[in-house]
Legacy VTK file of the C-alpha trace (Angstrom):
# vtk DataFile Version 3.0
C-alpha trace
ASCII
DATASET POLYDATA
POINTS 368 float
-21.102 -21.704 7.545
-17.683 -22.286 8.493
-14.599 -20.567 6.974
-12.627 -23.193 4.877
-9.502 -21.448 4.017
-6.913 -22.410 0.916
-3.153 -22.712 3.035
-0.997 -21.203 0.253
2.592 -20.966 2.120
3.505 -17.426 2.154
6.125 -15.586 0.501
9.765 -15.467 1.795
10.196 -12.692 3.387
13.800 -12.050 3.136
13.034 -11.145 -0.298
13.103 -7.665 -2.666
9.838 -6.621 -1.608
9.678 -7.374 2.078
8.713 -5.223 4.706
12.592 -4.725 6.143
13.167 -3.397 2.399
10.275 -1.196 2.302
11.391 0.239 5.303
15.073 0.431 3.831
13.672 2.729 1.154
11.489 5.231 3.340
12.702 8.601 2.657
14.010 10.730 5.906
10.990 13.657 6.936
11.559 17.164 5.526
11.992 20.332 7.227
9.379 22.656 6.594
11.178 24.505 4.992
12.232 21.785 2.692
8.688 20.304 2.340
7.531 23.715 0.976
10.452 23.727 -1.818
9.579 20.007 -3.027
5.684 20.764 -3.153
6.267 24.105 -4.923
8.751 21.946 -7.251
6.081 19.102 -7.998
3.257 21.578 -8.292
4.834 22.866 -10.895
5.864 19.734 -12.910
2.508 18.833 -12.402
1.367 21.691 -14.587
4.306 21.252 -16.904
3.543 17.436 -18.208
-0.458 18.020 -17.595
-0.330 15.350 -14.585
-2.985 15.008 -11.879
-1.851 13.695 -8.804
-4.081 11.093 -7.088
-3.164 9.966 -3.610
-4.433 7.372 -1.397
-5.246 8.102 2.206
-2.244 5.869 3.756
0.270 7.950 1.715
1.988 11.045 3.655
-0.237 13.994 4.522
2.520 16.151 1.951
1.261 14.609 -0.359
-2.185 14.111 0.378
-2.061 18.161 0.523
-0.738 18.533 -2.856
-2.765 16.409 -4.642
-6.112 18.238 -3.241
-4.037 22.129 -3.937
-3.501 20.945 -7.675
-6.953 19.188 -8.565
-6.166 16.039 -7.725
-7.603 13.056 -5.190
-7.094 11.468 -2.353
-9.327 8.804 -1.750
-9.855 4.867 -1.621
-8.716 2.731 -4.012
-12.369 2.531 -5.629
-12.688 6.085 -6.181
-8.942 6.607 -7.317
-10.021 4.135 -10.226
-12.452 6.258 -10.807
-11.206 9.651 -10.890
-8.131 8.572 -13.379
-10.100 7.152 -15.458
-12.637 9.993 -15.854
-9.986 13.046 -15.559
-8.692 14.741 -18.753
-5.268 14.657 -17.906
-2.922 12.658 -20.112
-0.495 11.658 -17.094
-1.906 10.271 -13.681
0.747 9.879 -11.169
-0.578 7.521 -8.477
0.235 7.884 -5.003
-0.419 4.784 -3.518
1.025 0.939 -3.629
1.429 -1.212 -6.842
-1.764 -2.571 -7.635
-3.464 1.100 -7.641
-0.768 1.780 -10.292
-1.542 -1.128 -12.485
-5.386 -0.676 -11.822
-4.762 2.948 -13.070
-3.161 1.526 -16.396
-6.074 -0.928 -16.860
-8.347 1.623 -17.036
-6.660 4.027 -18.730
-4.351 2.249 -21.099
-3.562 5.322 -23.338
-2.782 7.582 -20.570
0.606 7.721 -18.898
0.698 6.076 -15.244
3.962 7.195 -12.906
4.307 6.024 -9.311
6.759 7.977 -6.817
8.020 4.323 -6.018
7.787 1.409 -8.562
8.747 -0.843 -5.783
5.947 0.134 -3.546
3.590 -2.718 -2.979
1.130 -4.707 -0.784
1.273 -7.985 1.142
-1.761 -9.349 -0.020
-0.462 -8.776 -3.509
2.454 -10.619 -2.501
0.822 -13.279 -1.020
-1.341 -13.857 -3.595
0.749 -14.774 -6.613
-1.037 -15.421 -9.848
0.704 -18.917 -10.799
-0.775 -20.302 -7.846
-3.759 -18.193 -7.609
-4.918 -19.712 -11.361
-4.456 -23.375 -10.175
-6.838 -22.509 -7.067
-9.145 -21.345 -9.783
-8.925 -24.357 -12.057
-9.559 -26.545 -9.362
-13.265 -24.615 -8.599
-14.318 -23.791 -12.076
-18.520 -24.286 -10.434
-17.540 -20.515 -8.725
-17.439 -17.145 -9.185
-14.009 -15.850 -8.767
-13.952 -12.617 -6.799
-11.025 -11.068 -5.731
-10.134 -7.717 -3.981
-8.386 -4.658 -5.536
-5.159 -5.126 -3.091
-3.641 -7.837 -6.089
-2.231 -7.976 -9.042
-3.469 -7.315 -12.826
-2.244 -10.921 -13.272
-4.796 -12.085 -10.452
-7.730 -9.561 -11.768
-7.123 -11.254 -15.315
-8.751 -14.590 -13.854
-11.394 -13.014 -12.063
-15.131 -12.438 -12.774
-15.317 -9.443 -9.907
-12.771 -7.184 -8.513
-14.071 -5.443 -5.240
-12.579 -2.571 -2.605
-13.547 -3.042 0.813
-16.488 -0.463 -0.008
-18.500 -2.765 -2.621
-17.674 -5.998 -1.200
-20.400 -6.866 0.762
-23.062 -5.175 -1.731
-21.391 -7.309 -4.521
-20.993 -10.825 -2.488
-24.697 -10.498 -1.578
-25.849 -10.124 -5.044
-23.888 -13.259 -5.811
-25.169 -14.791 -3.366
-29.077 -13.892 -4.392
-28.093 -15.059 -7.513
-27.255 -18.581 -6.044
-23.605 -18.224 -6.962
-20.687 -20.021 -4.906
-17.615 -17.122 -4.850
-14.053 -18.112 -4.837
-12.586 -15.525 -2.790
-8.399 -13.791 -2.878
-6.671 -12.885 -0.683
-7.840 -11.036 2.600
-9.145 -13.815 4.966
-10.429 -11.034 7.485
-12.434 -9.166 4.845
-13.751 -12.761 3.465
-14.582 -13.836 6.885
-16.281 -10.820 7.725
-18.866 -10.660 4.042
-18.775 -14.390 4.893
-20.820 -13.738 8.274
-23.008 -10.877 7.316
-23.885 -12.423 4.187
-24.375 -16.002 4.789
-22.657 -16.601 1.197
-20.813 -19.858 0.239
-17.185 -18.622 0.120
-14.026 -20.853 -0.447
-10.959 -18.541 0.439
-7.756 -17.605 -0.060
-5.589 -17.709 3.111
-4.187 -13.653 2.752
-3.553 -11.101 5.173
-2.593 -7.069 4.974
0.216 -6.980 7.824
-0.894 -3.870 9.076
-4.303 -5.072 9.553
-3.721 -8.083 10.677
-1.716 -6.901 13.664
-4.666 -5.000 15.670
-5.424 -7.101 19.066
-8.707 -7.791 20.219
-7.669 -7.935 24.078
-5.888 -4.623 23.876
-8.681 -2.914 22.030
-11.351 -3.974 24.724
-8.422 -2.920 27.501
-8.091 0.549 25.919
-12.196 1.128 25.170
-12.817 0.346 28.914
-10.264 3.802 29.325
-13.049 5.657 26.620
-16.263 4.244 26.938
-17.256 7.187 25.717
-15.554 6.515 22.114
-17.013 5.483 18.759
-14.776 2.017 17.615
-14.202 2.598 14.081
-12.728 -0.886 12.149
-11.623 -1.759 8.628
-12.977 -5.490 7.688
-9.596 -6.387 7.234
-9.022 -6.819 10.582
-9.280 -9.536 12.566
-12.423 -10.919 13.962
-11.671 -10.147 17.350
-11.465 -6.589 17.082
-14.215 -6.419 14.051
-17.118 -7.598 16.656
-16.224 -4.591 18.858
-17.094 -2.024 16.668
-19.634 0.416 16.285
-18.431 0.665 12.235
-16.564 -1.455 9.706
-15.834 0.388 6.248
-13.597 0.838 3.972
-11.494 4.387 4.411
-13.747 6.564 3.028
-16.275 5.210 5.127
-14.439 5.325 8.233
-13.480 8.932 7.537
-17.258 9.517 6.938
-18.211 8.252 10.294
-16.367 10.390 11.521
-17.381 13.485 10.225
-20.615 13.407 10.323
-21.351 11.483 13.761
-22.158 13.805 16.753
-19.929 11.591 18.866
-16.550 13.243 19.806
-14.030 10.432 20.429
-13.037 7.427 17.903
-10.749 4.448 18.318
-9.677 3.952 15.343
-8.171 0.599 13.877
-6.663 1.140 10.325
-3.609 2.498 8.520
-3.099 5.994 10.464
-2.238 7.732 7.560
-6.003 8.219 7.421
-5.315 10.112 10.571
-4.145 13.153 8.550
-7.314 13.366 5.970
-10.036 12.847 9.226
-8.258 15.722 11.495
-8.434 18.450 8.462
-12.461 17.269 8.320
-13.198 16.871 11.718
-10.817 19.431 13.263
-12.724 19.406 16.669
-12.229 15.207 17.017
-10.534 13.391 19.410
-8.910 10.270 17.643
-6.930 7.574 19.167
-5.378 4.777 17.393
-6.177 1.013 18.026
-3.767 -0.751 19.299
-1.297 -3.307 17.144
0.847 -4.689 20.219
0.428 -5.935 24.254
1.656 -4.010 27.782
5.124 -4.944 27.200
6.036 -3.332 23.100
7.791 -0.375 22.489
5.404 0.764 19.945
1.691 0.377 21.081
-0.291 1.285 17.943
2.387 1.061 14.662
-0.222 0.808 12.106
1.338 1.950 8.974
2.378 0.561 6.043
6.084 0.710 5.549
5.447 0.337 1.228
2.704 3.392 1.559
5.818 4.970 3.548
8.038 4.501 0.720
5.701 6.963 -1.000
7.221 10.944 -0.986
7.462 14.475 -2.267
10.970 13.759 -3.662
9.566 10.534 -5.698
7.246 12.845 -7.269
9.289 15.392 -8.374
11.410 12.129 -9.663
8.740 10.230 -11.326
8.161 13.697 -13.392
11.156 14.893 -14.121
12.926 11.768 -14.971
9.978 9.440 -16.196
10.621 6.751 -13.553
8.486 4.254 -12.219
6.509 4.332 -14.946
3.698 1.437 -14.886
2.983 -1.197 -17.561
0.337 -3.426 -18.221
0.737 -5.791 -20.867
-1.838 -7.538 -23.475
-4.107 -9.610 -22.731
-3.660 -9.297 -19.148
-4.831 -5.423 -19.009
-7.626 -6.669 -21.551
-8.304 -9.589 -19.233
-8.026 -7.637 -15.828
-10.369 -5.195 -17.200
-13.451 -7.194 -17.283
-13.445 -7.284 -13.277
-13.025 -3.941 -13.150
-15.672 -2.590 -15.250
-17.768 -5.196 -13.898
-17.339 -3.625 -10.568
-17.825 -0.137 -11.434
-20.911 -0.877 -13.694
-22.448 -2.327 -10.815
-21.824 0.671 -7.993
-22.995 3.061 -10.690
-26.439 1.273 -10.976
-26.426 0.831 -7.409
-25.257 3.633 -5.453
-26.287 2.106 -1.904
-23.753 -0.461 -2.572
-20.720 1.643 -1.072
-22.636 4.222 1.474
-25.050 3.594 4.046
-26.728 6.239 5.798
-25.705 6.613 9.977
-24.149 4.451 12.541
-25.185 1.025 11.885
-23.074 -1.718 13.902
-20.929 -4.081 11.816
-22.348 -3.306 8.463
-19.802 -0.674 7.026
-22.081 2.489 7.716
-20.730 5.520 6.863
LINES 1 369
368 0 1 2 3 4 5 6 7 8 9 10 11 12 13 14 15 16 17 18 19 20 21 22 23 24 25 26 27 28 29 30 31 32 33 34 35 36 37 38 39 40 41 42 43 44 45 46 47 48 49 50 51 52 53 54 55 56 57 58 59 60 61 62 63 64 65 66 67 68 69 70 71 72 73 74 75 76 77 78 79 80 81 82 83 84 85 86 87 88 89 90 91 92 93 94 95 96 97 98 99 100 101 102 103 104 105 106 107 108 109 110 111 112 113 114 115 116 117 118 119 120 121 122 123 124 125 126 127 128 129 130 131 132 133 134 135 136 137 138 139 140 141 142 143 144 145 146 147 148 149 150 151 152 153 154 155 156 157 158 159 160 161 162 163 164 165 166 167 168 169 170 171 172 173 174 175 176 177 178 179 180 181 182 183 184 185 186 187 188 189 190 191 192 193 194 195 196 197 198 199 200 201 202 203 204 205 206 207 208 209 210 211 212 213 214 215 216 217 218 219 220 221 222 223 224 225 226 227 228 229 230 231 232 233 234 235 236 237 238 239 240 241 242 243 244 245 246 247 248 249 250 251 252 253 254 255 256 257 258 259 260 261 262 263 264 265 266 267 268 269 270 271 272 273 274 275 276 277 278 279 280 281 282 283 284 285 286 287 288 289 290 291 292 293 294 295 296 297 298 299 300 301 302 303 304 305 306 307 308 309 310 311 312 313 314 315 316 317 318 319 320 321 322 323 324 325 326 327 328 329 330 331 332 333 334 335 336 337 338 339 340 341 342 343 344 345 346 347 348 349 350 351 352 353 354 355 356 357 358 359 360 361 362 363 364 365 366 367
């Protein structure tokens, strides 16, 4: 089955929330002697207001590190949902873009929810915005509307699913048994890709995540014929051409996974490299090179990071705790709304665990 795509005409970037903004508000590196003094400072706030920290793997490895030295996460957006919702603390501060924030609040609507960076955010959130999202959905009322955690609470409110790269395909094949047509938002790549493996009728959304969206096919084969020796290692948001040459596709957790507990010794590795940091403190002994995002003639050869997870930082911690800033909101009904996805989602991993893990290296099916 083909891909039939829905053209929405993306955002203008020249506004608030583009990339050359996010990039504006990326916070200089410490000195080590500096980082020590800010993680020592939001340690201790942390204990003060009874705040967990929880991370995602893109954010910096500072705080990555703190979060797991004061008994927080760092983890995927699936199991971030999870962990705030379950923990005891009455404040989560969440480490991550936008949506995690807002996902947070859904779940957890009587808890406090802090970011480091209000202003943080996603493309595919962007490019996804819920005006035009609920007209796509009113004109397809026959199909199930499934959409992926990287959007809004707005979006999730019209959706019957929410998925992370981890559940999709498990999800999007049950639909599919159940002879259900899916309305997909926003990542084309990730569509495209549960599209293929699971022969399901899927209308899409026409979204993108501009880091993943940037890794080259050509390149990738160019710079495996250098290490035929290595283990590719893709997220499904990328695009096709660099998908079919892997040996995995998975979400984070299941890249990082791979990774660890593979006898293989070198990995190419094509998402956000702030995953980098996480996979080297578990797999100390790998060799890990990053997939390319540009030809022979850029001046950056492999730039995969995202500049909003950049905007995350020590200092926005302390911030965020000391000052009550960035502070995240979810309104009635949406949060009421967006919830059902959500729960939906989470009921069905917990009753089937295979969903997000599959045992070994399996090619193209998100093994971990």
């Amino acid at each position: 089955m083909g891909q039939v795509l829905f053209d929405y005409t993306k955002q203008d970037a020249s506004g608030a929330s583009c990339t050359a903004h996010a990039w504006a508000r990326v916070p200089e590196p410490l000195k080590p002697d500096e980082r020590l003094a800010w993680k020592e400072r939001a340690a201790a706030l942390l204990r003060q207001h009874d705040a967990v920290l929880v991370a995602h793997y893109y954010v910096d490895g500072d705080i990555q590190d703190l979060a797991l030295e004061t008994g927080g996460c760092v983890a995927d957006s699936l199991e971030m949902a999870r962990f705030g919702r379950d923990h005891a603390s009455r404040t989560l501060v969440v480490s991550g873009v936008r949506f995690m924030g807002e996902t947070a609040k859904i779940l957890s609507p009587d808890k406090r929810v802090l970011m480091p960076d209000l202003e943080a955010t996603c493309s595919l959130d962007l490019g996804c915005p819920p005006e035009d999202f609920a007209r796509f959905c009113d004109a397809h009322p026959d199909r199930q509307v499934v959409v992926y955690a990287n959007t809004s609470a707005a979006v999730k409110a019209r959706a019957d699913w929410m998925v992370t790269s981890s559940c999709a395909l498990a999800i999007v094949n049950h639909l599919k048994e159940e002879g259900r047509k899916v309305l997909w938002a926003p990542d084309r790549h990730l569509g495209r890709y549960i599209q293929d493996q699971t022969g399901a009728d899927m209308l899409m959304w026409n979204g993108a995540c501009i880091v993943h969206d940037e890794f080259k096919g050509l390149e990738l084969d160019l710079l495996k014929k250098q290490h035929p020796g290595a283990k590719v290692l893709v997220h499904p948001e990328s695009p096709k051409s660099v998908v079919e040459q892997a040996d995995v596709v998975g979400s984070t957790s299941q890249i990082l996974n791979a990774v660890v507990k593979s006898d293989a010794q070198t990995f190419i590795v094509a998402t956000d490299n702030g995953l980098l940091h996480r996979i080297r403190q578990l797999a100390p002994g790998k060799t890990l090179i990053e997939a390319p995002t540009a030809g022979t003639s850029a001046t950056c050869k492999s730039c995969a990071h995202c500049p909003w997870m950049a905007m995350n930082a020590l200092q926005g911690v302390v911030r965020c705790l000391e000052q009550g800033t960035g502070e995240v909101l979810v309104d009635e009904p949406v949060r009421g709304q967006a919830l059902g996805c959500i729960d939906r989602m989470l009921d069905f991993v917990a009753r089937n665990p295979g969903a997000t893990q599959k045992p070994g290296f399996v090619k193209n099916i998100g093994a971990a």
